[in-house]
N, CA, C and O atoms as CSV, one atom per row, in Angstrom:
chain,resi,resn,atom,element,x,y,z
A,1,UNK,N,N,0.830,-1.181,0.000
A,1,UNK,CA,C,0.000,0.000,0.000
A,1,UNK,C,C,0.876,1.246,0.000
A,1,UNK,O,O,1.918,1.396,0.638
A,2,UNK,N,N,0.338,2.038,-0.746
A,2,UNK,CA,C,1.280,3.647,-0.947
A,2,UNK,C,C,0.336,4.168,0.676
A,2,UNK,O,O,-0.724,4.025,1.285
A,3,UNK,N,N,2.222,5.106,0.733
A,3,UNK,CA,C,1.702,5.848,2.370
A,3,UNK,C,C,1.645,7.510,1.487
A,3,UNK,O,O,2.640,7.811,0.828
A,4,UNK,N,N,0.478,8.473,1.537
A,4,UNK,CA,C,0.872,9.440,1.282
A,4,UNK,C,C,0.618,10.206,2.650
A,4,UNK,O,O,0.498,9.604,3.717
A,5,UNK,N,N,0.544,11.609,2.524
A,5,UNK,CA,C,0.320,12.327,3.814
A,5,UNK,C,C,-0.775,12.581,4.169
A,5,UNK,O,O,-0.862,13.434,5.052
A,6,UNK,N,N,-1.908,12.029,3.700
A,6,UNK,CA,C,-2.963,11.791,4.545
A,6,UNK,C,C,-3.841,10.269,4.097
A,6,UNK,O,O,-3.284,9.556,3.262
A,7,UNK,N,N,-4.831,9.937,4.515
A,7,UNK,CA,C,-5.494,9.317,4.162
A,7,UNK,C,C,-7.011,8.986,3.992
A,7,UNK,O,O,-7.638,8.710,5.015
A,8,UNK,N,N,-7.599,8.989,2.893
A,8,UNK,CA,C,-8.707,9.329,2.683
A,8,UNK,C,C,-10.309,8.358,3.150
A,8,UNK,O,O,-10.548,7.338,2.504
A,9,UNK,N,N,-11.051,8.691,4.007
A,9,UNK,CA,C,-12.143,7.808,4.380
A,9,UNK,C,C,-13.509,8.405,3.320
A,9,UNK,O,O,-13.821,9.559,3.025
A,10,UNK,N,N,-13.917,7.523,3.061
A,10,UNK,CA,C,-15.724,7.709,2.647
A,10,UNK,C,C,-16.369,6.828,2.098
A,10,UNK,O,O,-15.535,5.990,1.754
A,11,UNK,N,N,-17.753,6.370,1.682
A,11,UNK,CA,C,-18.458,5.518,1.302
A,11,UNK,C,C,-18.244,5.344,-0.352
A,11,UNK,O,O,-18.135,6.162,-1.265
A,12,UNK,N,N,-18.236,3.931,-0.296
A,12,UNK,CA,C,-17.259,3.465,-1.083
A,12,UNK,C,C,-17.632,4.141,-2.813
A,12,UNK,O,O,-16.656,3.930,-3.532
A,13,UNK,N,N,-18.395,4.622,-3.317
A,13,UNK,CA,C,-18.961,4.894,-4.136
A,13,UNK,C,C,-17.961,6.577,-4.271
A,13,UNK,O,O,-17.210,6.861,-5.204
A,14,UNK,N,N,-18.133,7.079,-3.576
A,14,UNK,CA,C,-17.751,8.426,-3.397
A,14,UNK,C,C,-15.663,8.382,-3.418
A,14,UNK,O,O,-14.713,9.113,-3.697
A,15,UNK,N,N,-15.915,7.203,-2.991
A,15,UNK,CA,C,-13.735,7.063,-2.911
A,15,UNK,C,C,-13.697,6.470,-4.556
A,15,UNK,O,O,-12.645,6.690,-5.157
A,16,UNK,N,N,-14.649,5.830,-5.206
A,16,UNK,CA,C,-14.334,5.248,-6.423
A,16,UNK,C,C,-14.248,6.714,-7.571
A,16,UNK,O,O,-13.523,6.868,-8.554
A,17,UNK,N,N,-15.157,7.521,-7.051
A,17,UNK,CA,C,-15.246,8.977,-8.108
A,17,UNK,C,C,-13.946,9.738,-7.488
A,17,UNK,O,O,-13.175,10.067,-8.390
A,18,UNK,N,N,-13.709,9.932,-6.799
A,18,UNK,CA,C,-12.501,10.688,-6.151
A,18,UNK,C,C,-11.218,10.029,-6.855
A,18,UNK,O,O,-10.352,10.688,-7.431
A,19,UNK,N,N,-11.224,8.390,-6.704
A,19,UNK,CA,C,-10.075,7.832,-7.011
A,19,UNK,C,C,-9.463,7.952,-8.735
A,19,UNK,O,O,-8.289,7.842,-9.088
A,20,UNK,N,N,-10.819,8.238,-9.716
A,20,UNK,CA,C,-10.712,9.079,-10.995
A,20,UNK,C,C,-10.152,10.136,-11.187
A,20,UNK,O,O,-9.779,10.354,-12.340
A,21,UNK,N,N,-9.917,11.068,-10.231
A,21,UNK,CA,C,-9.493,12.210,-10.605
A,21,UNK,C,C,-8.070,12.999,-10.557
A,21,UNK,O,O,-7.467,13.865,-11.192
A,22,UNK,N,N,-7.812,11.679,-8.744
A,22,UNK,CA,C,-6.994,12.209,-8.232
A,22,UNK,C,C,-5.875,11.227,-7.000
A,22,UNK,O,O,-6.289,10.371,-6.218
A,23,UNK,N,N,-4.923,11.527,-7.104
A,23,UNK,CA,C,-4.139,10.645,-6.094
A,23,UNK,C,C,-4.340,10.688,-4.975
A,23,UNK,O,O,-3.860,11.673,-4.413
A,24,UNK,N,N,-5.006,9.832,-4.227
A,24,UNK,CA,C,-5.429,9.849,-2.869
A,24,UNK,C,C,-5.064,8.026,-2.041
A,24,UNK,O,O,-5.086,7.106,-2.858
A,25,UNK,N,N,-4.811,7.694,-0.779
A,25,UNK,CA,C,-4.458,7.012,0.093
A,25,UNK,C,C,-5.589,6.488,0.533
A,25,UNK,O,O,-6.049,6.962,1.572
A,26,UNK,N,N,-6.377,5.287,-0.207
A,26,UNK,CA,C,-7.864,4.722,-0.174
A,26,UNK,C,C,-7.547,3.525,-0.258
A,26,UNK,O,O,-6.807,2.967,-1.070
A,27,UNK,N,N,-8.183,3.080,0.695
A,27,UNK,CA,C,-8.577,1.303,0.120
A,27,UNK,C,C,-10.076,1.256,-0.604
A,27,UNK,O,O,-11.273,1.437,-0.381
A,28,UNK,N,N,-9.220,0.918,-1.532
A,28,UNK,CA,C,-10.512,0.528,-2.610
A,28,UNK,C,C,-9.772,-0.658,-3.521
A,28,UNK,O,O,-8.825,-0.227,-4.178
A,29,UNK,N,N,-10.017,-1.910,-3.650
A,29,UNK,CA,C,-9.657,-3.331,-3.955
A,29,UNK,C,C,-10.369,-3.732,-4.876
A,29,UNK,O,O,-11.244,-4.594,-4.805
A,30,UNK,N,N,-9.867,-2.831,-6.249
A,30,UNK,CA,C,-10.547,-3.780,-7.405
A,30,UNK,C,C,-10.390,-5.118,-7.451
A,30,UNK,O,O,-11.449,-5.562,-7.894
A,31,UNK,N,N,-9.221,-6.494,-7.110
A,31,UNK,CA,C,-8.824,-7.042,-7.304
A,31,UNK,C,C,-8.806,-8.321,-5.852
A,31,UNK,O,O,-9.049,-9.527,-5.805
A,32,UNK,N,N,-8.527,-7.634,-5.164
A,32,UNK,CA,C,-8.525,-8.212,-3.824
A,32,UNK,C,C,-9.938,-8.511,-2.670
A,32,UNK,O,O,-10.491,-7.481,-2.284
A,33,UNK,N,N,-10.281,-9.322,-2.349
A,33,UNK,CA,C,-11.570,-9.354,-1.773
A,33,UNK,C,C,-11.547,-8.470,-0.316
A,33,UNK,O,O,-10.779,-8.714,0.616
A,34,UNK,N,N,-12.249,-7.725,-0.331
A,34,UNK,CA,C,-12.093,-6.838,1.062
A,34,UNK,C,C,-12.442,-7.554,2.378
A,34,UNK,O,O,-13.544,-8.102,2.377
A,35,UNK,N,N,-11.657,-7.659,3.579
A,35,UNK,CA,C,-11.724,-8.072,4.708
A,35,UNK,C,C,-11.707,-6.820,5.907
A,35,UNK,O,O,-10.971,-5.833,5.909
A,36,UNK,N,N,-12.546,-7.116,6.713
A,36,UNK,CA,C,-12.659,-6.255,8.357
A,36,UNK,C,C,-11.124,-5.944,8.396
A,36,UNK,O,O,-10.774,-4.790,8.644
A,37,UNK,N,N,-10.174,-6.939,8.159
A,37,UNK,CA,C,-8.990,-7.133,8.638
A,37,UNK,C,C,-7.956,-6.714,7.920
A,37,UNK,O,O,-6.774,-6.784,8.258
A,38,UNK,N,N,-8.450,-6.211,6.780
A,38,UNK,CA,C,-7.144,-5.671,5.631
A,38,UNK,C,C,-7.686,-4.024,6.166
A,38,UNK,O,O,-6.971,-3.024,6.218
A,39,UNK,N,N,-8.865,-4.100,6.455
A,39,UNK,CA,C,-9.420,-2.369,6.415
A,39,UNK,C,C,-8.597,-1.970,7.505
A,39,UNK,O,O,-7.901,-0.959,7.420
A,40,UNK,N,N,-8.630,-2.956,8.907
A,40,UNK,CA,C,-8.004,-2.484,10.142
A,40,UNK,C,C,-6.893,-2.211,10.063
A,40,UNK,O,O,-6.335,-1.302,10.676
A,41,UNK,N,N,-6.410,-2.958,9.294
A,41,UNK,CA,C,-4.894,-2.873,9.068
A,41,UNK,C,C,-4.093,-1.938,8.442
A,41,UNK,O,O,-2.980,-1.501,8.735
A,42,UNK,N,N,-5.079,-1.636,7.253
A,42,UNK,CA,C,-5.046,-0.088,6.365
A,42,UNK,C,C,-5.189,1.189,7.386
A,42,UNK,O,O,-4.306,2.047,7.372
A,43,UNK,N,N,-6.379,1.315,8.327
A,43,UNK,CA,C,-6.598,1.970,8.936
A,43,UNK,C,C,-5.285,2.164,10.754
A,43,UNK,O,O,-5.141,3.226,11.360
A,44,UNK,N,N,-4.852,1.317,10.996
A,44,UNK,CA,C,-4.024,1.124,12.080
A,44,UNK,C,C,-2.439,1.436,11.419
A,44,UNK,O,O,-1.513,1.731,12.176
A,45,UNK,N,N,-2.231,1.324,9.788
A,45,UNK,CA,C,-0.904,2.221,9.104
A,45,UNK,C,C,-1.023,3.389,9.240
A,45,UNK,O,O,-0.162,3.960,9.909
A,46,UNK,N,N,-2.041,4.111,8.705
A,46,UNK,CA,C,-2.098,5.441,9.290
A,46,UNK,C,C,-1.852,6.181,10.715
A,46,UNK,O,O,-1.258,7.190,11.097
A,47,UNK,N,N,-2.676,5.078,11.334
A,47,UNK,CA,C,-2.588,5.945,13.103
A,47,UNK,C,C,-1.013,5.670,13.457
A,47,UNK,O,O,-0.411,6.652,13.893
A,48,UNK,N,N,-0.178,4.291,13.304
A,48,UNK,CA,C,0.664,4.525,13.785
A,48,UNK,C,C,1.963,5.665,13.076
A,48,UNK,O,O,3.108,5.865,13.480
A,49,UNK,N,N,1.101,6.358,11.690
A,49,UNK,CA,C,2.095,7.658,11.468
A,49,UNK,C,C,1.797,8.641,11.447
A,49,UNK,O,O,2.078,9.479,10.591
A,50,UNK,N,N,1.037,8.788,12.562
A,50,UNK,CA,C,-0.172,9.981,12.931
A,50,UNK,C,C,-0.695,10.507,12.098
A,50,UNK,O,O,-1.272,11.578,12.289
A,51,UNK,N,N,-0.640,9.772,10.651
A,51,UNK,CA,C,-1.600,10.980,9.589
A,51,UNK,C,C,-2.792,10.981,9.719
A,51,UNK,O,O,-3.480,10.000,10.002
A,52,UNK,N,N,-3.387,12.757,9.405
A,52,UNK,CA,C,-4.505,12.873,9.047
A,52,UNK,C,C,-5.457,12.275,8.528
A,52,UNK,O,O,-5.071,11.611,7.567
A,53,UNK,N,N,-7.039,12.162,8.804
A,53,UNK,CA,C,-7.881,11.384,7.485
A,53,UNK,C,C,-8.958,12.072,7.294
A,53,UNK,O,O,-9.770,12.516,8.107
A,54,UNK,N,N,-8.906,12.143,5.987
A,54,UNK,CA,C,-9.846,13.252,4.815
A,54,UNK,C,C,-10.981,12.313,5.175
A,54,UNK,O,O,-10.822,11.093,5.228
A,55,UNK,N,N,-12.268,12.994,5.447
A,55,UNK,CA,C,-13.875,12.585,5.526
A,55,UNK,C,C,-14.303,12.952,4.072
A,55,UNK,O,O,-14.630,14.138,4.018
A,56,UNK,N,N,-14.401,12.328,2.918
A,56,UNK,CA,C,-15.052,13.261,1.858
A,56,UNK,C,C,-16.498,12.714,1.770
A,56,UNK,O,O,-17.254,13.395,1.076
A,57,UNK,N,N,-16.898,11.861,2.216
A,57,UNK,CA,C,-18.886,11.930,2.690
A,57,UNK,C,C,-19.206,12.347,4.067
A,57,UNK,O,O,-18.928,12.432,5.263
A,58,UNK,N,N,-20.160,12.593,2.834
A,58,UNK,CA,C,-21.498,13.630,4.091
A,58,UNK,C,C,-22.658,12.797,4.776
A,58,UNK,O,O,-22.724,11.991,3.848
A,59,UNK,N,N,-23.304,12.495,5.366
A,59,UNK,CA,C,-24.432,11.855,5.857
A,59,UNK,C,C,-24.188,11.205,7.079
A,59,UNK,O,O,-23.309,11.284,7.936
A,60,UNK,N,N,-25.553,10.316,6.868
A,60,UNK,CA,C,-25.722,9.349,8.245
A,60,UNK,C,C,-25.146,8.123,7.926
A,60,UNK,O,O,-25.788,7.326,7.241
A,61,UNK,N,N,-23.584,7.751,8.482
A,61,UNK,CA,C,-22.925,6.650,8.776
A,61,UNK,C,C,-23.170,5.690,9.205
A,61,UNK,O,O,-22.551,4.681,8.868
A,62,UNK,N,N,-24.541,5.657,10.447
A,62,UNK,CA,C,-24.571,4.856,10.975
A,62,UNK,C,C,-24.712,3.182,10.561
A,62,UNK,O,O,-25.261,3.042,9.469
A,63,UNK,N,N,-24.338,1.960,11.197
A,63,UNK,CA,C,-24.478,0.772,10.320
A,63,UNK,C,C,-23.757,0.359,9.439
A,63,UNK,O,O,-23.905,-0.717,8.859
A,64,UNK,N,N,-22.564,1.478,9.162
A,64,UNK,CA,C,-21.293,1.358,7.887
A,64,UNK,C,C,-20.761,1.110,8.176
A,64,UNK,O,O,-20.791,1.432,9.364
A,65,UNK,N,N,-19.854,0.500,7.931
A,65,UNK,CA,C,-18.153,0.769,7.317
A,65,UNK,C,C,-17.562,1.889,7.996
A,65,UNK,O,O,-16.950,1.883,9.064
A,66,UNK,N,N,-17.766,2.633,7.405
A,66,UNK,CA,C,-17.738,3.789,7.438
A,66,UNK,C,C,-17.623,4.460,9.138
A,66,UNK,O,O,-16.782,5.089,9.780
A,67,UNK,N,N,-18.749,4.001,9.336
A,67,UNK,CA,C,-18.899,4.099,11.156
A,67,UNK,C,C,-18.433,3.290,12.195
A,67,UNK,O,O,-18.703,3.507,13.377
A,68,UNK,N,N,-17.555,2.112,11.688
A,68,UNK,CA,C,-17.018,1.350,12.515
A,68,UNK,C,C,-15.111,2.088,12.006
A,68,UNK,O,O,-14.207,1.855,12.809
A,69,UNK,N,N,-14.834,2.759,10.921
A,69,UNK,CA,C,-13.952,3.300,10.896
A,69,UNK,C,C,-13.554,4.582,11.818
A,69,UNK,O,O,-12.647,4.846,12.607
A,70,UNK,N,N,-14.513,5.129,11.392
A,70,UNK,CA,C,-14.129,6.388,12.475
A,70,UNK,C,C,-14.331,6.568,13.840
A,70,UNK,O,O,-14.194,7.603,14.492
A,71,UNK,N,N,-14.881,4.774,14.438
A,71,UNK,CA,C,-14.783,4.653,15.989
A,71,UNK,C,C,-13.592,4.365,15.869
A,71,UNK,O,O,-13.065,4.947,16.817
A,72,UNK,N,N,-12.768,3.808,15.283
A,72,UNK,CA,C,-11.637,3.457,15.426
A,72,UNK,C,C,-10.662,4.467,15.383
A,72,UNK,O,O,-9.719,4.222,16.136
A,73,UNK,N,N,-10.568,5.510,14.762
A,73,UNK,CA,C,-9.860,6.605,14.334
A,73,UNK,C,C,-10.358,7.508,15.494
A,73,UNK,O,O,-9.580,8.460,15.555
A,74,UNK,N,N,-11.437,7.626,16.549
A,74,UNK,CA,C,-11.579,8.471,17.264
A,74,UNK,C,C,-11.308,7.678,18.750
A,74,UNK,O,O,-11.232,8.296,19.811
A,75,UNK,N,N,-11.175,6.186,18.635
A,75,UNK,CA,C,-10.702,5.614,19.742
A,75,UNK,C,C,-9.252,6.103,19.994
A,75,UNK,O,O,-8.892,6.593,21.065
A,76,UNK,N,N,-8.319,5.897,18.735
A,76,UNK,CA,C,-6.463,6.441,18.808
A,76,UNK,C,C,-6.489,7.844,19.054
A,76,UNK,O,O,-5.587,8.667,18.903
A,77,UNK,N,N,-7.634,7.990,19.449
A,77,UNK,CA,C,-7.532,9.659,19.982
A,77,UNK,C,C,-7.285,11.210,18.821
A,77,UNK,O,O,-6.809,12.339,18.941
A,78,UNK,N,N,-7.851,10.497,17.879
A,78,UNK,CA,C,-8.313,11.181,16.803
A,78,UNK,C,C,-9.654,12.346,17.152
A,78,UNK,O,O,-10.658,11.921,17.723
A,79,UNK,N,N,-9.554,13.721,16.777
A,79,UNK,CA,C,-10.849,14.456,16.743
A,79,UNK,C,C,-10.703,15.113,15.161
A,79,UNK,O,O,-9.763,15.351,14.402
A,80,UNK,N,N,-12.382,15.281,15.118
A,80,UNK,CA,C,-13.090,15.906,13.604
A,80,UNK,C,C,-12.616,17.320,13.830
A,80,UNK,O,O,-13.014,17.934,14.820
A,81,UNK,N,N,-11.745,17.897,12.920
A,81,UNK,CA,C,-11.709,19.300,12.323
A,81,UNK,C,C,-12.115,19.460,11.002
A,81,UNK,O,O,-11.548,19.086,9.975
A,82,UNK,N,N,-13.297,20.136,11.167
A,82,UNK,CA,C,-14.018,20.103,9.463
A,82,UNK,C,C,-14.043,18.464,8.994
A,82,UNK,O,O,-14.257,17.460,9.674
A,83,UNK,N,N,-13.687,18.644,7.321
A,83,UNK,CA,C,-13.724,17.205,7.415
A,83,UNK,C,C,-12.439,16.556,7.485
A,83,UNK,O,O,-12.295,15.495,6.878
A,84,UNK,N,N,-11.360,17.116,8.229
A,84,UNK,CA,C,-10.464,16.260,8.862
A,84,UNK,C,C,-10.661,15.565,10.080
A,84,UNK,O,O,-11.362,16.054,10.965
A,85,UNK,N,N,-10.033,14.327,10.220
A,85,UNK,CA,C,-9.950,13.742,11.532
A,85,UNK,C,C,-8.049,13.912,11.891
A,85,UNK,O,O,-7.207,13.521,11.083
A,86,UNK,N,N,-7.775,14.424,12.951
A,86,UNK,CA,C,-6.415,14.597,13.342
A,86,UNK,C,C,-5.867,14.315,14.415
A,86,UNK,O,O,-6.447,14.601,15.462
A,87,UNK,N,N,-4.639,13.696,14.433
A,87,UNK,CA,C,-4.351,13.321,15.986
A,87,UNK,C,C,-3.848,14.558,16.847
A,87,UNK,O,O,-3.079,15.436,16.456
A,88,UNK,N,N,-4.692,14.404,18.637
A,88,UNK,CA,C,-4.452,15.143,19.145
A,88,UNK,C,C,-3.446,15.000,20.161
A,88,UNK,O,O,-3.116,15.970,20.843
């Protein structure tokens, strides 16, 4: 996995249009079958290099992906600035 300087969270539809345009730090697995455990793992590279993570959806998370990510990112003591999440 490429490390850039931040890393990007959102519902998966919204990281696939983003991932068209522009270089961003997403798991998105054309190829690979997605596991709880590749995500954690994606998600636990970041925290241990304290980078930032870009929120680029808007809505109600609840029941996602999505929302079991950013308990995780706000458990390592992560807080929301705008739509950044940053370690404090």
């Amino acid at each position: 996995m490429t490390t850039l300087a931040h890393k990007t969270l959102g519902r998966l539809d919204d990281l696939r249009r983003l991932r068209e345009r522009s270089a961003h730090d997403m798991l998105v697995l054309p190829n690979v079958r997605w596991t709880r455990d590749l995500n954690r793992s994606w998600i636990e590279e970041g925290l241990r290099h304290y980078q930032p993570f870009l929120l680029i959806s808007e809505g109600d998370f609840r029941g996602t992906v999505l929302e079991w990510e950013l308990r995780l990112v706000r458990a390592a003591g992560y807080r929301r600035q705008g739509r950044w999440w940053r370690p404090q």
